[in-house]
C-alpha positions as CSV (number, residue, x, y, z in Angstrom):
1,X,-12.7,0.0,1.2
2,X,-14.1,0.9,5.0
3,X,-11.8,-1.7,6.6
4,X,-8.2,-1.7,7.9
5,X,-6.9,-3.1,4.7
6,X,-4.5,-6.3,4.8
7,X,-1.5,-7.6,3.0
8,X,-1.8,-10.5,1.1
9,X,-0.3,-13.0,2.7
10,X,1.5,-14.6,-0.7
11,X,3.2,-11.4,-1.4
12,X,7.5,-11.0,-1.6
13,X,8.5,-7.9,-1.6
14,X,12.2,-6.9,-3.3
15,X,14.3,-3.7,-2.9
16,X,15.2,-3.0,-6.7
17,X,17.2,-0.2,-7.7
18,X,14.2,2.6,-8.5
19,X,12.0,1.2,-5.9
20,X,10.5,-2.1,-4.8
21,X,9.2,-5.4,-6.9
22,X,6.1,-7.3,-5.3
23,X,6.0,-10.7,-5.9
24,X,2.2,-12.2,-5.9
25,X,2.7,-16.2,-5.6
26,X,-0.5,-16.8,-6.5
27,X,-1.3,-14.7,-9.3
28,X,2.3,-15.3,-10.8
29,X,2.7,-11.5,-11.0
30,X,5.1,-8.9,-10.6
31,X,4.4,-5.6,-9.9
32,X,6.7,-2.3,-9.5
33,X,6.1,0.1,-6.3
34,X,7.9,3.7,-5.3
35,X,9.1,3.9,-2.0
36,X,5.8,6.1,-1.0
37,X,3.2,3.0,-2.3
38,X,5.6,0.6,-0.5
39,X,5.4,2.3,2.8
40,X,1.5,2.3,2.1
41,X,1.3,-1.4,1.4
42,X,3.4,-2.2,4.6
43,X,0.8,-0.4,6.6
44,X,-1.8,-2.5,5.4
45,X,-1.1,-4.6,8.3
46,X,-4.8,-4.2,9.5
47,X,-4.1,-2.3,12.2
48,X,-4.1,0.9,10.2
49,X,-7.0,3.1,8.7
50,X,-7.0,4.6,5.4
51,X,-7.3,7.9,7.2
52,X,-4.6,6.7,9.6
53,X,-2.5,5.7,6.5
54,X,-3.0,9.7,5.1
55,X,-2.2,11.2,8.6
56,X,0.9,8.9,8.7
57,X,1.9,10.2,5.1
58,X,1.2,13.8,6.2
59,X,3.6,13.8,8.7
60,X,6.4,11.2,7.5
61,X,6.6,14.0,4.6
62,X,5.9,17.1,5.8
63,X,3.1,18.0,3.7
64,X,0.5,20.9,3.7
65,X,-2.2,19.0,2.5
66,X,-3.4,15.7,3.3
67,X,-3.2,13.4,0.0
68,X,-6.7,11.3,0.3
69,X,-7.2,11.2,-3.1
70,X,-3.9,10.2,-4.0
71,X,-4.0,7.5,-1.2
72,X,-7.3,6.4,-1.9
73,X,-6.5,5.6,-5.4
74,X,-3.4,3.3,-4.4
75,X,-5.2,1.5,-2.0
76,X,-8.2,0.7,-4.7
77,X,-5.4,-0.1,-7.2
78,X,-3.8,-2.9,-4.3
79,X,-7.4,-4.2,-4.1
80,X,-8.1,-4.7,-7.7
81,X,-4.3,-6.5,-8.1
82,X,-5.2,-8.3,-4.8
83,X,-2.5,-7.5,-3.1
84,X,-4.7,-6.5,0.3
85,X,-8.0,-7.3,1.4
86,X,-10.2,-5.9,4.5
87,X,-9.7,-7.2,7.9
């Protein structure tokens, strides 16, 4: 993805006890999130990079070493469950 990617716009998304629960209206399905993946599919907004998204994570958490791949492989996961698209 070389886009800002977006959230679907069908998408609920519920505070559960261990995390959060996405809703998809339109595909009927559920799916489970941490609180990191959940902060990551809020700022698919499309005003946010994928590098921006990593920079943001770096900082938020403290961390030595930026997580790209780790990023990178929720973001591709979002796109293949359609819960974001590019702007």
């Amino acid at each position: 993805m070389t886009e800002n990617p977006r959230q679907h716009p069908n998408l609920k998304i519920f505070d559960a006890d261990d995390g959060y629960i996405v809703y998809h209206r339109e595909t009927d399905r559920v799916h489970f999130l941490n609180h990191t993946a959940v902060l990551l599919l809020e700022l698919c907004d499309g005003n946010h990079s994928v590098p921006e998204m990593v920079e943001l994570l770096v900082k938020g958490y403290g961390l030595d070493k930026p997580p790209e791949k780790e990023v990178m492989d929720v973001i591709n996961n979002f796109e293949q469950e359609g819960l974001i698209t590019s702007s």
